[in-house]
C-alpha distance (Angstrom), angle and dihedral (degrees) to the residues before:
residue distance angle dihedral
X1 . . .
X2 3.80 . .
X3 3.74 86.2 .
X4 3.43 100.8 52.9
X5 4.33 90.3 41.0
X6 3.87 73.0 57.9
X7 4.03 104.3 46.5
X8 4.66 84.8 46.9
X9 3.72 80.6 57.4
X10 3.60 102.4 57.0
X11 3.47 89.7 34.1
X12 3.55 83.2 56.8
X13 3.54 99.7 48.4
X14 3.71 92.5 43.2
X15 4.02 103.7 55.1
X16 3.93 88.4 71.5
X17 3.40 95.2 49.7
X18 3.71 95.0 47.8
X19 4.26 87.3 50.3
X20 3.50 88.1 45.9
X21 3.96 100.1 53.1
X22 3.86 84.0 40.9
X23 3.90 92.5 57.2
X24 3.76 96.6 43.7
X25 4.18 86.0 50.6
X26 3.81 81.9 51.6
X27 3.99 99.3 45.9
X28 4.18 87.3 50.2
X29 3.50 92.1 45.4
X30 3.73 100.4 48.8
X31 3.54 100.9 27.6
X32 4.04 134.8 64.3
X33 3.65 124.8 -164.5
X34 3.79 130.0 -145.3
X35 3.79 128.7 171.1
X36 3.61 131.2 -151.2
X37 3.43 153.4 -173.2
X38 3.90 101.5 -128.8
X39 4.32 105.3 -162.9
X40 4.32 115.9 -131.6
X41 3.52 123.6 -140.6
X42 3.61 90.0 -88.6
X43 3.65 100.0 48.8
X44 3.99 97.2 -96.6
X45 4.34 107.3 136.6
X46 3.84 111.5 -142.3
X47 4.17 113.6 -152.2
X48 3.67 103.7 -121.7
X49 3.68 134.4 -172.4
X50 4.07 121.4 -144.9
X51 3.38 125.6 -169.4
X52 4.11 115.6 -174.9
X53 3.36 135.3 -176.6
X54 3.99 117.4 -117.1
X55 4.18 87.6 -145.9
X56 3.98 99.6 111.7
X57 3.96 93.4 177.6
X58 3.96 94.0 88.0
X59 4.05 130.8 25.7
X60 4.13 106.9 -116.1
X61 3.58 136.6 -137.0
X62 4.13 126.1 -109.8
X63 3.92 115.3 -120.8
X64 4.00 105.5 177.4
X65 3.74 130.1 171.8
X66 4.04 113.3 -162.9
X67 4.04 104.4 -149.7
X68 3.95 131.9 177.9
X69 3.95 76.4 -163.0
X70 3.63 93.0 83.3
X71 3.96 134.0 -103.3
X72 3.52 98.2 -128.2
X73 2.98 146.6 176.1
X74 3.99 90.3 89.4
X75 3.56 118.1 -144.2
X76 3.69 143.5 57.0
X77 3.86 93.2 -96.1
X78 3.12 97.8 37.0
X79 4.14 113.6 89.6
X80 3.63 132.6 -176.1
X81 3.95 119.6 -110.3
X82 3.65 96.3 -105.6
X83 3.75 88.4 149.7
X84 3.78 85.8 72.8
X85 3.88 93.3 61.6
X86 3.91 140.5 52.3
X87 3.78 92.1 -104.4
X88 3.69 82.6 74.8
X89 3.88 77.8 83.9
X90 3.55 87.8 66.2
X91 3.91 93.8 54.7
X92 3.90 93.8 50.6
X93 4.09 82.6 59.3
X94 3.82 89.6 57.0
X95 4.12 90.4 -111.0
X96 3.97 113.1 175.0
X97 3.84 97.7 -130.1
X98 3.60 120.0 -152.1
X99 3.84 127.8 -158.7
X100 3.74 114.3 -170.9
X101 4.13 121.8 -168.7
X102 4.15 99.4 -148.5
X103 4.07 121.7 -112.4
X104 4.02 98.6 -81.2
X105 3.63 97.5 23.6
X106 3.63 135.4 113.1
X107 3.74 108.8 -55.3
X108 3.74 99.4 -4.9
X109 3.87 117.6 95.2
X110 3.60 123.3 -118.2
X111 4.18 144.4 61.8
X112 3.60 108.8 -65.5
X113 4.01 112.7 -144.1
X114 4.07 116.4 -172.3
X115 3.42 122.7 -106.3
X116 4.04 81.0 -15.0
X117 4.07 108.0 -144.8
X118 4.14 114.2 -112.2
X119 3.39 118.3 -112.3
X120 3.82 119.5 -143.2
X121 3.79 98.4 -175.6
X122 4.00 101.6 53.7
X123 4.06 102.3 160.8
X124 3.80 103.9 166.1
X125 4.18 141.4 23.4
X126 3.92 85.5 -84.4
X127 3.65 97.3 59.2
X128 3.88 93.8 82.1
X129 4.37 124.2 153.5
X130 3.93 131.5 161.9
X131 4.29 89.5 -79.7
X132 3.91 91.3 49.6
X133 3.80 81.9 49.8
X134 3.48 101.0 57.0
X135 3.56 95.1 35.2
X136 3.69 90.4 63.6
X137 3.60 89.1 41.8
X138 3.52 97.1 53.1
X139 4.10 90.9 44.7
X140 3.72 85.8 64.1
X141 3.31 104.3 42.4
X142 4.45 91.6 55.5
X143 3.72 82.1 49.6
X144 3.53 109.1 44.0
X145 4.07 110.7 21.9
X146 3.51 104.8 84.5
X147 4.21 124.5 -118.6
X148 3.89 89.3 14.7
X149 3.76 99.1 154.3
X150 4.09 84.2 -147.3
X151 4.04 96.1 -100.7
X152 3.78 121.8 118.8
X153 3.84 133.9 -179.5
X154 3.69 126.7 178.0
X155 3.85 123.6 -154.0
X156 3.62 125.8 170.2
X157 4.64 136.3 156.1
X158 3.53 126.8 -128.2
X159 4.08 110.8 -18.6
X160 3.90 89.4 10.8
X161 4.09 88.9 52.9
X162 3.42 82.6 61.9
X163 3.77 96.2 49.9
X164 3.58 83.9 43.9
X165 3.99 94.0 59.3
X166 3.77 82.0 52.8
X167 3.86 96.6 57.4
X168 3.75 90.6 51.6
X169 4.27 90.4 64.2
X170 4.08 85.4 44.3
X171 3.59 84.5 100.4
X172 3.99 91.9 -151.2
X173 3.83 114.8 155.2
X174 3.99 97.0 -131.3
X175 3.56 90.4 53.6
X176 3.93 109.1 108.9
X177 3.48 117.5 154.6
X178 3.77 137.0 5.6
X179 3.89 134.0 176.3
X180 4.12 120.0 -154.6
X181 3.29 106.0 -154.5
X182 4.16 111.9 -159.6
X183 3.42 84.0 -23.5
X184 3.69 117.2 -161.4
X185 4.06 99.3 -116.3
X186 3.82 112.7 157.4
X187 4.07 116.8 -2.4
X188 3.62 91.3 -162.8
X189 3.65 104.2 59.3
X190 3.81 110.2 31.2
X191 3.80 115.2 -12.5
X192 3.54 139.1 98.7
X193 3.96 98.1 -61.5
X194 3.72 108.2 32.4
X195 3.58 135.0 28.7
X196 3.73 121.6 -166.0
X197 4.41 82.9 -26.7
X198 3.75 94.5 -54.1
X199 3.56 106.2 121.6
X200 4.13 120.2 -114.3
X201 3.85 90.5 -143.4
X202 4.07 95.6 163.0
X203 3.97 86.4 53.2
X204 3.49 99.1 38.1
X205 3.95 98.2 44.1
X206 3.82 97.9 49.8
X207 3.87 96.9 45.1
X208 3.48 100.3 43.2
X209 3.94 97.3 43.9
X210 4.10 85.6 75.4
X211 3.96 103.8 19.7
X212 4.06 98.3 52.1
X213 3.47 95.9 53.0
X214 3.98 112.6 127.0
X215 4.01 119.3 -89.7
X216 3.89 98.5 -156.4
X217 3.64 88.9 163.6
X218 4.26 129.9 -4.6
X219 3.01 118.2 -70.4
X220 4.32 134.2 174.7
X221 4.18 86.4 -135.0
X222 3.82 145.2 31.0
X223 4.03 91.7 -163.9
X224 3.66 115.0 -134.6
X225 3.94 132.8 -43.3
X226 4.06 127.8 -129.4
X227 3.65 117.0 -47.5
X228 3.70 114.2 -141.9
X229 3.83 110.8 -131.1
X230 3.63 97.8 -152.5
X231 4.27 110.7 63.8
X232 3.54 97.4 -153.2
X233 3.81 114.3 85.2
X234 3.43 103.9 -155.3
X235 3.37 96.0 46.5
X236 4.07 97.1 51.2
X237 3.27 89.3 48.3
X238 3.50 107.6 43.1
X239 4.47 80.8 53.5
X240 3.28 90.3 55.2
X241 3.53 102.9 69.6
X242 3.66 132.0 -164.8
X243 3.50 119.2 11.0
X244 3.38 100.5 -104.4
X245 3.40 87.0 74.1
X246 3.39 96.4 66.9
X247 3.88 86.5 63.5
X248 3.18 89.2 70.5
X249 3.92 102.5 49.3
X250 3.87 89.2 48.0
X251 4.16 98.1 42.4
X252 3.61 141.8 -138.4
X253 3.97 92.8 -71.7
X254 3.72 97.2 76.0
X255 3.60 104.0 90.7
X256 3.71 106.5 -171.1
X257 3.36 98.3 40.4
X258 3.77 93.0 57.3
X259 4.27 86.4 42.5
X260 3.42 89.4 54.7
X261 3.95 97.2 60.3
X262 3.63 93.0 50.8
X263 3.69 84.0 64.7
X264 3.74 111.1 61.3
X265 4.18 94.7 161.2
X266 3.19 133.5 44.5
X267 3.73 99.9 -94.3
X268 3.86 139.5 156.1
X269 4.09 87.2 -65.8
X270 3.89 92.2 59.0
X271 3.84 99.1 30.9
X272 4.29 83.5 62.4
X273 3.93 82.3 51.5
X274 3.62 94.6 54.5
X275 4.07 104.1 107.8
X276 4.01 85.0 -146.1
X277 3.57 102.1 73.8
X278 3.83 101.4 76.4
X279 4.49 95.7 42.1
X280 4.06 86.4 112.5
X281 3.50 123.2 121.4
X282 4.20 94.5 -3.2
X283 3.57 115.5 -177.6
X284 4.23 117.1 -176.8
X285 3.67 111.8 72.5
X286 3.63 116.3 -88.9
X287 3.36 138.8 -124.4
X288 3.73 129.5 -175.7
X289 3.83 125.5 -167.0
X290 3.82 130.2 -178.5
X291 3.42 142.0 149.3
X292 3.89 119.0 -110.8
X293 4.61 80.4 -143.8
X294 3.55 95.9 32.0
X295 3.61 103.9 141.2
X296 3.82 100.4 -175.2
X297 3.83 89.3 52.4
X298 3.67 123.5 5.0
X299 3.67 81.8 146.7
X300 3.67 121.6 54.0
X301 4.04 100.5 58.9
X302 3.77 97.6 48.0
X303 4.31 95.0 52.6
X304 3.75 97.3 29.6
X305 3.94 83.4 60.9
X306 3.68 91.5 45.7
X307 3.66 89.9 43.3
X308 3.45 95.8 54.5
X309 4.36 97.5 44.1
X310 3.89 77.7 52.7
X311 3.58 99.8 49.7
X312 4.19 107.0 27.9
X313 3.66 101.3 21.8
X314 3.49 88.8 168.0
X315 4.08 90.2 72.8
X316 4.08 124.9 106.7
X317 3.92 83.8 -122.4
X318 4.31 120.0 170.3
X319 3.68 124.4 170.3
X320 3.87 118.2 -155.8
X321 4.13 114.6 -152.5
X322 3.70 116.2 -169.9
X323 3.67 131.8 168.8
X324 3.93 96.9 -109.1
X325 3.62 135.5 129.7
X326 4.25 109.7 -118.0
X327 4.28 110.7 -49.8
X328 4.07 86.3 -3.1
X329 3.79 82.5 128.2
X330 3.86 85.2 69.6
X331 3.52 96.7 56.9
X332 4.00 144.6 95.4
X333 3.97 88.4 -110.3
X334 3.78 147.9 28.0
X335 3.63 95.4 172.7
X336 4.10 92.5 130.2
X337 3.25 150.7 -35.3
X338 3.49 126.2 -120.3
X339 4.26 106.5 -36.4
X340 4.17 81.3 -26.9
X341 3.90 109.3 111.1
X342 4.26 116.0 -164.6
X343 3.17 91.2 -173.9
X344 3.83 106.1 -118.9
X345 4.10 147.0 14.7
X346 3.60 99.4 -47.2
X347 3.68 91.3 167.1
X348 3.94 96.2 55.6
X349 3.33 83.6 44.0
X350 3.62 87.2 60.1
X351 3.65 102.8 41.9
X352 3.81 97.4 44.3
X353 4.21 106.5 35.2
X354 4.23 89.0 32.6
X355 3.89 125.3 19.0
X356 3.65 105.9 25.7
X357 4.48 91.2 48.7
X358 3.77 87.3 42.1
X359 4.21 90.1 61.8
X360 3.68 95.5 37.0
X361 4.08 86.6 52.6
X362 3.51 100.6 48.9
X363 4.35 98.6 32.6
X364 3.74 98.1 27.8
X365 3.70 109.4 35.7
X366 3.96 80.0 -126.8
X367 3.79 127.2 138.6
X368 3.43 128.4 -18.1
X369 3.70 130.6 -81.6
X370 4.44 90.3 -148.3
X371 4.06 87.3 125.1
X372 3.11 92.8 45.2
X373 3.86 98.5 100.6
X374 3.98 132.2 -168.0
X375 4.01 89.1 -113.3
X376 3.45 115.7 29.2
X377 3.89 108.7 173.7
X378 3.94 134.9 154.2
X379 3.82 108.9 -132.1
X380 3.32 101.5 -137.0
X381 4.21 114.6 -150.7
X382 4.09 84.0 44.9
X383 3.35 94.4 41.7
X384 3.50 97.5 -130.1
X385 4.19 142.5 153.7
X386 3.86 105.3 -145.7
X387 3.39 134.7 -172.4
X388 4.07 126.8 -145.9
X389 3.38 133.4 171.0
X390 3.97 96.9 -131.5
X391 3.95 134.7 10.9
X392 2.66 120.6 -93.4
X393 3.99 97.6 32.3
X394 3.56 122.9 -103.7
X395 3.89 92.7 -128.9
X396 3.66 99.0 60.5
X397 3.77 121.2 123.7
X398 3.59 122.2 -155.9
X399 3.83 103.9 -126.4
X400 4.27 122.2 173.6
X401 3.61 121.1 -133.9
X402 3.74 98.9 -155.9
X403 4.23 116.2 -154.8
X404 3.70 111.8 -130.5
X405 3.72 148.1 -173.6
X406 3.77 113.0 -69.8
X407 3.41 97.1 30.7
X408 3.71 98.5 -72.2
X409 3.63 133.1 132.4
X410 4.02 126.0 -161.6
X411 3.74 144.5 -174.8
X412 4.00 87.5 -142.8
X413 4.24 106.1 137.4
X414 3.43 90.0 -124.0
X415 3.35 129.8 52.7
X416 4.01 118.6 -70.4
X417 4.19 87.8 -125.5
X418 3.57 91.1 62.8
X419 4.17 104.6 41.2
X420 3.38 92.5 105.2
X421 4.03 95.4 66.0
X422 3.96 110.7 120.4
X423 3.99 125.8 -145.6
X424 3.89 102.8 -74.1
X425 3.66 115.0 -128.9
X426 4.09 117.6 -149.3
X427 3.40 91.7 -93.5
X428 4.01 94.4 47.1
X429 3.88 80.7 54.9
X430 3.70 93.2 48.6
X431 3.55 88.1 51.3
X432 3.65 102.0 49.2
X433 3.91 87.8 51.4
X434 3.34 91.7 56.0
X435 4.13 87.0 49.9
X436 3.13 89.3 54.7
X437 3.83 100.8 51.6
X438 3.86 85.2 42.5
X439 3.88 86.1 51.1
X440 4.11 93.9 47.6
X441 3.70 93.5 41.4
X442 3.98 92.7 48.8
X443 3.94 89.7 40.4
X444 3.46 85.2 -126.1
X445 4.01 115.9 -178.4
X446 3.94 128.2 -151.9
X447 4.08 110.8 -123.1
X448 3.56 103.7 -118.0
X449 4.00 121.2 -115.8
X450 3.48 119.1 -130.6
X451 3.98 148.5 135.8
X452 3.93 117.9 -120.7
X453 4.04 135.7 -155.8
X454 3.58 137.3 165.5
X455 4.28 117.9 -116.2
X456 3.92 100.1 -151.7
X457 4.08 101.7 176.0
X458 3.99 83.9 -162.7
X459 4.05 78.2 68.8
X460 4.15 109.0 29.4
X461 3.70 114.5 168.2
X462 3.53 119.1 -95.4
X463 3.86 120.2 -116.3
X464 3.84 86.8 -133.4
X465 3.59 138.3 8.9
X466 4.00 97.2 -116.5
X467 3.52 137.7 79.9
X468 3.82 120.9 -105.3
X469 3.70 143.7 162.9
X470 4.30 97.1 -153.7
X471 3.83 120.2 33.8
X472 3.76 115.1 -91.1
X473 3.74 130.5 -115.0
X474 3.66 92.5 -153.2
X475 4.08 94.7 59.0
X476 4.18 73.4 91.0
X477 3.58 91.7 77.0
X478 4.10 107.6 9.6
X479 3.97 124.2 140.0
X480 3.81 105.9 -91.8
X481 4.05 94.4 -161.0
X482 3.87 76.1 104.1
X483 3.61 90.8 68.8
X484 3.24 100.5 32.1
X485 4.47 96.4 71.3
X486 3.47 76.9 60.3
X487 3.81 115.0 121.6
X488 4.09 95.0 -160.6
X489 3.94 85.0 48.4
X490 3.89 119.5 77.3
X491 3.50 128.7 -152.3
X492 3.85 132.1 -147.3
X493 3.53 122.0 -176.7
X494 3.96 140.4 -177.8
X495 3.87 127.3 -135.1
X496 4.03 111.2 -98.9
X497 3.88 101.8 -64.3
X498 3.90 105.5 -113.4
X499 3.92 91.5 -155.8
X500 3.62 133.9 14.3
X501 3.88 123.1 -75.2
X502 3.70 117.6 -157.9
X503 3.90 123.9 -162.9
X504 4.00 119.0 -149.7
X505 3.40 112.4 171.7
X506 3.94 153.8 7.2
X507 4.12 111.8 -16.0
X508 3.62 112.5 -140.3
X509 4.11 118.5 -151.1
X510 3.52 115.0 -155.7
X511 3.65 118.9 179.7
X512 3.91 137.7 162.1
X513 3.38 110.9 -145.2
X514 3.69 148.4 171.5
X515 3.42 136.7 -162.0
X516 3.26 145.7 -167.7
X517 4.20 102.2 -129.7
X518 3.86 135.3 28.9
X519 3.56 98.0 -85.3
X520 3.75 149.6 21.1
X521 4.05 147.1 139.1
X522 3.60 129.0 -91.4
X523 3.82 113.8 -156.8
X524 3.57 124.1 -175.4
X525 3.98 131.7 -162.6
X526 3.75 129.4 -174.8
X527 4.03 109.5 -154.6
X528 3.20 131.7 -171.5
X529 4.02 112.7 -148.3
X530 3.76 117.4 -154.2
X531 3.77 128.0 -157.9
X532 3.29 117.8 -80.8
X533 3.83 96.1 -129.0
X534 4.47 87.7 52.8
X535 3.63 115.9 137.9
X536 4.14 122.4 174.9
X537 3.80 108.3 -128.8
X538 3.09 105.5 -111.1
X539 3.55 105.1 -116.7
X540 3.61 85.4 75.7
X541 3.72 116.2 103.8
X542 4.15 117.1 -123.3
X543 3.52 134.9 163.4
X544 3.97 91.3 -85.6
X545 3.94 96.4 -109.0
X546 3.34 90.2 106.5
X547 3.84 93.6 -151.1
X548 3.72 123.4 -168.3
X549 3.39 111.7 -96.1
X550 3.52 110.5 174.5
X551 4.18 100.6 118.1
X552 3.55 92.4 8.8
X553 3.77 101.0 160.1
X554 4.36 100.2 -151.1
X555 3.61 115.9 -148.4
X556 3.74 96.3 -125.5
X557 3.96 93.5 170.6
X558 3.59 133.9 -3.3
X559 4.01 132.0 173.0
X560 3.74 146.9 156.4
X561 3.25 138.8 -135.5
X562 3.77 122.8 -167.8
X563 3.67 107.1 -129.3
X564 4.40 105.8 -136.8
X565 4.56 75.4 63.9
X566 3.63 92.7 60.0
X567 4.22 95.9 104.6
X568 3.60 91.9 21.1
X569 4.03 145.3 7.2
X570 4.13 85.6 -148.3
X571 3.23 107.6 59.3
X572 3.65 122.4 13.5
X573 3.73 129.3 -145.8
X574 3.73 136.1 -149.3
X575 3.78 122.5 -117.1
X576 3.57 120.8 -112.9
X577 4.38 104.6 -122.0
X578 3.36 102.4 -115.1
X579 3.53 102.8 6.5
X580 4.21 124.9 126.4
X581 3.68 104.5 -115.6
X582 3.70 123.1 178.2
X583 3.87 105.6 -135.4
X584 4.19 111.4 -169.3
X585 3.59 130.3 174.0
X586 3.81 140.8 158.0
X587 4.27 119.7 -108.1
X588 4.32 111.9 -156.4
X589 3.57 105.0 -88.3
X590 4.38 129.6 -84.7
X591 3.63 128.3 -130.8
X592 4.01 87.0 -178.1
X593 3.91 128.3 137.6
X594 3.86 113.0 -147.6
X595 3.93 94.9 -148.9
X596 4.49 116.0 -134.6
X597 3.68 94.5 -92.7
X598 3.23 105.6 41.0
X599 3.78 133.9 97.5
X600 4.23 127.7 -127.5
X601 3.72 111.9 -134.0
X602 3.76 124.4 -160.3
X603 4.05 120.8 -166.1
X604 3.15 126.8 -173.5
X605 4.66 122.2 -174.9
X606 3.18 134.0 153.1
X607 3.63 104.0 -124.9
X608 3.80 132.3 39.0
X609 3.86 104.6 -176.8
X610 3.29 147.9 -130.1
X611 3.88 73.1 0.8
X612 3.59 101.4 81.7
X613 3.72 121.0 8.5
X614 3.80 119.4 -93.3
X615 3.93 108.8 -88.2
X616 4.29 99.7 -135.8
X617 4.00 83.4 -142.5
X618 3.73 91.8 -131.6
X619 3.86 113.0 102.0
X620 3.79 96.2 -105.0
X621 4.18 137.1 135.9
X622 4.49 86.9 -90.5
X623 3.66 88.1 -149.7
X624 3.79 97.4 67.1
X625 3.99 95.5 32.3
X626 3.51 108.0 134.9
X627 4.23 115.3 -135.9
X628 4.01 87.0 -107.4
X629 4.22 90.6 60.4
X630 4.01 92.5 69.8
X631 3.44 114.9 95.0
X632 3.75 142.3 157.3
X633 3.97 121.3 -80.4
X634 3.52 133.2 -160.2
X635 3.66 119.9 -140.2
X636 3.61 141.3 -170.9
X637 3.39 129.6 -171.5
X638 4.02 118.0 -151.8
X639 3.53 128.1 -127.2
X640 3.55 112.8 163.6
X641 3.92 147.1 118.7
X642 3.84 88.1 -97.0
X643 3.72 97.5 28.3
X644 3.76 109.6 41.8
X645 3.77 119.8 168.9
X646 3.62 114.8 -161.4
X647 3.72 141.3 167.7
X648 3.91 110.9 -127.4
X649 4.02 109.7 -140.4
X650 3.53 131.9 -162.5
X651 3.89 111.1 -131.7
X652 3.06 127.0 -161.7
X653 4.23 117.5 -144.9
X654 3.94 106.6 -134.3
């Protein structure tokens, strides 16, 4: 028996590698590849990849993906593995592929300028940005590559999503369709580097290290960035200090890093950055991809979307919402995340019932794009695809989940401090008048309610209860009990829900706060608490740890929100010590179902490190704190029936 269990899994193991080496023998045999140097307007050549079909019998569509990622392999001969992917889909429907190497990057010409700002008003040659680009490039390419049938789309993830955005405002006529994919959209508010002004340092430091090295000339490789001689994250960067001492590890070469730190708020250099500002009058097809746990950029794809049905309603515009960690949409799987199970493929899903249909329609006159719906987002906690006709849904009701004494939380109308109230007879009325004229007259003051921890940045909260040299994916959906035997974290909780509770949209957190310095963080996490007796079935596919998951309390949504922002990302303002402050701020929207049985969890810390950058909790430009400007905070949280903090959730009506 043992043998045989053996022979199925070789068997097993060897089917895909027999497809794969019989789709790479196809691509080579019924593809060539040429590479040029395609000239801009203003003389700059951009490297470029092409990949054609030999099949003569029918003129082909263009798919391209610019990328300052690279389009290797180099050479004529040399062709990528797309056998190894789901674009190899693509390829078996005779696609021209298209791999472009971005101005300023390795073997294209050019100065390369990060997430370069669009210019509406280009006049001349000179006045060149990321849409001029790719118009140019596309001009060329439905001239010059031959049996183009003249239709182009343009897809790309992460830092090609962004270059992607950019093709859509190139204005070019063959243009049709294009799908950013976690684009990169504004690096100040919600992507990558900077959430809500706090500073991504962890992110920000490792990437840029090796990808903002100068590009004097082309080149096939920038070599490797700075290796961090201590393995364990938090503890390198919690030695490290202040962030200006990262300058120094990383040097004076790295351009945007440096750029970046000379603009602490979200002035006119960042606002030019934002991806948003040029979504007017749009006219390919769109088609937004994210990742409901992308932790790279949760952001971009959900308010570019909305940006652009604000701004050029008149655009065929879909966003796509699964529950995948960043690019998982790209991959073989999409079983789970983490100890998170969804039940089944979400990414084939994807690729075969969304992406792949939404090309053919718009290039090949193939198909039809009917399922395609405005909203197309997997409910995770169901474990459901659904379809809307807008996002977020029309049914949604705003409901508040109020924090409370005890650690409770509760959907109650009024607030949770006063639930106990009875009905007030005539002479309870009578009485409470007279309190209150009693009250008045004595100048009598309620005690405020509140909860109360201590912020030491010698001791920040850890973003996850492991140890790790890189960042995590899986923080997106970790078990927070780490957090929660914290005593600078606080915990809210409901009752057991008696029905489900589904969340469709932006989550609002809406505190009033004091504290006891100038300055601190607010961070914000939406759990969802199983039962402790929970089991997946075990059908369902997970990650084959087989971790206990009885009172697993899932991250569903966490963000932070650097305090000095709270009335305005322009110009920050100190706290008042001691003061009650209301602090409110947007998280990236759920698609979650809190299942009947289960308990919401609300926490709310100060710190979530090496995630975000220590806030010195003094009212100071962070960049150029010094280590001796951090220092402890005290703050309360408020909870009473004058000061009521509450989370504002987006329900949807079933």
């Amino acid at each position: 028996m043992k043998k045989i269990i053996n022979l199925l899994i070789v068997i097993a193991c060897y089917i895909p590698v027999v497809a794969q080496d019989q789709d790479s023998s196809w691509f080579v045999n019924n593809y060539y590849k040429i590479e040029r140097l395609i000239p801009m307007r203003d003389g700059v050549k951009l490297f470029t990849a092409i990949y054609i079909p030999k099949d003569k019998q029918e003129q082909h569509p263009i798919l391209m993906t610019r990328t300052p990622y690279s389009c290797a392999p180099y050479g004529e001969s040399n062709f990528a593995p797309v056998w190894r992917r789901y674009q190899m889909a693509y390829i078996k429907e005779n696609y021209i592929l298209v791999l472009q190497d971005v101005r300023g990057r390795y073997m294209s010409e050019g100065e390369f300028v990060d997430v370069r700002p669009f210019n509406p008003n280009k006049k001349t040659s000179r006045d060149i940005d990321e849409a001029s680009d790719t118009y140019d490039a596309i001009d060329w390419m439905v001239k010059n590559i031959p049996g183009n049938n003249g239709k182009v789309g343009v897809l790309g993830t992460s830092y090609p999503g962004f270059y992607a955005t950019e093709a859509a405002l190139s204005g070019h006529p063959a243009l049709k369709a294009v799908s950013p994919q976690a684009p990169v959209t504004d690096w100040f508010m919600g992507d990558d580097f900077h959430h809500k002004g706090a500073f991504f340092a962890m992110d920000g430091f490792s990437f840029y290290s090796t990808f903002g090295k100068p590009h004097p000339k082309p080149t096939m490789s920038y070599g490797t960035g700075f290796t961090t001689p201590i393995k364990d994250n938090y503890k390198f960067y919690l030695q490290a200090g202040a962030v200006k001492n990262l300058d120094r590890m990383i040097g004076d070469s790295i351009k945007f890093w440096h750029e970046l730190n000379k603009h602490p708020n979200y002035d006119a250099w960042w606002q030019a950055r934002n991806a948003r500002v040029g979504l007017y009058n749009v006219k390919p097809a769109m088609l937004w991809v994210g990742g409901l746990f992308d932790a790279e950029d949760c952001y971009g794809a959900w308010n570019a979307y909305k940006a652009c049905e604000k701004q050029s309603p008149q655009t065929k515009s879909s966003i796509v919402m699964g529950p995948w960690y960043h690019g998982e949409w790209g991959s073989q799987d999409g079983n789970f995340l983490g100890n998170i199970r969804f039940g089944s493929n979400t990414a084939a899903y994807y690729q075969q019932n969304i992406e792949i249909p939404f090309f053919n329609y718009y290039l090949k006159n193939k198909g039809d794009v009917a399922q395609i719906a405005e909203a197309n987002i997997f409910i995770t906690g169901e474990n459901n695809w659904k379809k809307f006709d807008q996002w977020p849904p029309k049914n949604v009701t705003t409901k508040m989940l109020f924090l409370s004494t005890n650690n409770k939380a509760s959907f109650n109308a009024e607030n949770p401090a006063m639930t106990n109230q009875k009905q007030e007879t005539l002479g309870d009325k009578i009485k409470s008048l007279g309190d209150k004229i009693t009250s008045v007259f004595n100048a009598d003051k309620p005690t405020p309610e509140y909860d109360e921890y201590i912020s030491d940045p010698s001791h920040p909260v850890p973003y996850t209860a492991d140890v790790h040299e890189r960042r995590t994916r899986e923080y997106m959906t970790d078990d927070q009990r780490f957090a929660s035997r914290r005593p600078d974290v606080l915990n809210f909780k409901t009752e057991v829900l008696q029905t489900d509770v589904t969340l469709a949209g932006p989550v609002i957190a809406d505190l009033i706060v004091s504290i006891s310095t100038t300055d601190a963080d607010f961070v914000v996490k939406v759990i969802d608490e199983f039962p402790d007796d929970f089991i997946y079935s075990a059908n369902m596919e997970g990650n084959g740890k087989e971790f206990p998951m009885g009172g697993y309390q899932m991250l569903v949504r966490g963000e932070i929100m650097r305090g000095k922002f709270r009335n305005s990302f322009e110009k920050p303002e100190p706290f008042t010590p001691g003061k009650i402050t209301e602090v409110k701020w947007e998280l990236p929207d759920v698609a979650h179902t809190f299942k009947k049985g289960h308990r919401m969890v609300i926490q709310i810390q100060s710190s979530w490190f090496p995630l975000s950058d220590r806030n010195p909790q003094k009212f100071i430009d962070i960049y150029q704190a010094n280590d001796s400007d951090f220092q402890k905070a005290s703050i309360r949280i408020y909870h009473d029936g004058t000061n009521v903090s509450k989370i504002i959730l987006p329900v949807l009506n079933q």
